[in-house]
C-alpha positions in Angstrom: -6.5 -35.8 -4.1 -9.0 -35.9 -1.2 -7.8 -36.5 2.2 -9.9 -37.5 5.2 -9.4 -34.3 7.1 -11.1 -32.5 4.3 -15.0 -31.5 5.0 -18.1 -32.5 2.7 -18.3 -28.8 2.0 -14.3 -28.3 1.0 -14.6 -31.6 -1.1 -17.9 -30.3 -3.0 -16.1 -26.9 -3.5 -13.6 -28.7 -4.8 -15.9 -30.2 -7.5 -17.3 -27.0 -8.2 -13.6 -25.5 -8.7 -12.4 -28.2 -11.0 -15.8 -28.2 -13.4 -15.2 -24.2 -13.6 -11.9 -25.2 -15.1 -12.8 -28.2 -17.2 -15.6 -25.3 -18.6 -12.6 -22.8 -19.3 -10.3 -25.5 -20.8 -13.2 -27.2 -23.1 -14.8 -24.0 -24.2 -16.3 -24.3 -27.9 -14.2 -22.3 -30.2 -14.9 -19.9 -33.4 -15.6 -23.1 -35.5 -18.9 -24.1 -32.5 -16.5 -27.3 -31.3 -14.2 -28.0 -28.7 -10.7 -27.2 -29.5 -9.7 -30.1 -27.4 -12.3 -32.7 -27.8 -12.7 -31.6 -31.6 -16.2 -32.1 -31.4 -19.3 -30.2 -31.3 -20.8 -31.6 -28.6 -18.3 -32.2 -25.5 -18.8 -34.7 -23.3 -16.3 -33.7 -20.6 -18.1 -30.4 -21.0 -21.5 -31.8 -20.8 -20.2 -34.1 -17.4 -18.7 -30.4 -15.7 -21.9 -28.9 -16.3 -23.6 -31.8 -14.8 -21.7 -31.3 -11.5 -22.1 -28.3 -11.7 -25.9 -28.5 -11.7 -26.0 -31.3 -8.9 -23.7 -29.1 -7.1 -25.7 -26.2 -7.1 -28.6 -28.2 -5.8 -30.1 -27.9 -2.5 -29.2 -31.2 0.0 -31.5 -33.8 -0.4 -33.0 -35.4 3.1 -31.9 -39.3 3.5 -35.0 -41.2 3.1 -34.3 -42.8 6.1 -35.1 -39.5 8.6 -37.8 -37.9 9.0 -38.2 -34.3 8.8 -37.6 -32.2 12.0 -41.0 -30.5 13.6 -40.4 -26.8 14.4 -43.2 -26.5 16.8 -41.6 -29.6 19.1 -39.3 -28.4 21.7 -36.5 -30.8 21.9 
């Protein structure tokens, strides 16, 4: 899977890659359902867009920082 030489940003492009093709695979067909799932509404689907979504997001500051002042030098 993941190694430990791989980077937060390789790992979440990772995500992103594998949610693009869990969309592909679990696309609803002529018939408004998944042709794998055989339902209408996917929940692998649902979970891919999910990441997707959280992926897409900007990075949330740790509570436990505080934000950086511009005007301070150093």
């Amino acid at each position: 899977m993941t190694g430990p030489h791989l980077s937060l940003a390789q790992i979440r492009n990772r995500l992103i890659l594998t949610a693009r093709m869990v969309l592909r695979q679990h696309r609803r067909g002529p018939d408004g359902r998944c042709p794998i799932c055989r339902t209408p509404d996917c929940q692998v689907a649902t979970a891919a867009r999910d990441v997707l979504r959280a992926a897409e997001e900007p990075p949330q500051r740790s509570a436990g920082t505080e934000p950086e002042d511009p005007r301070q030098d150093g």
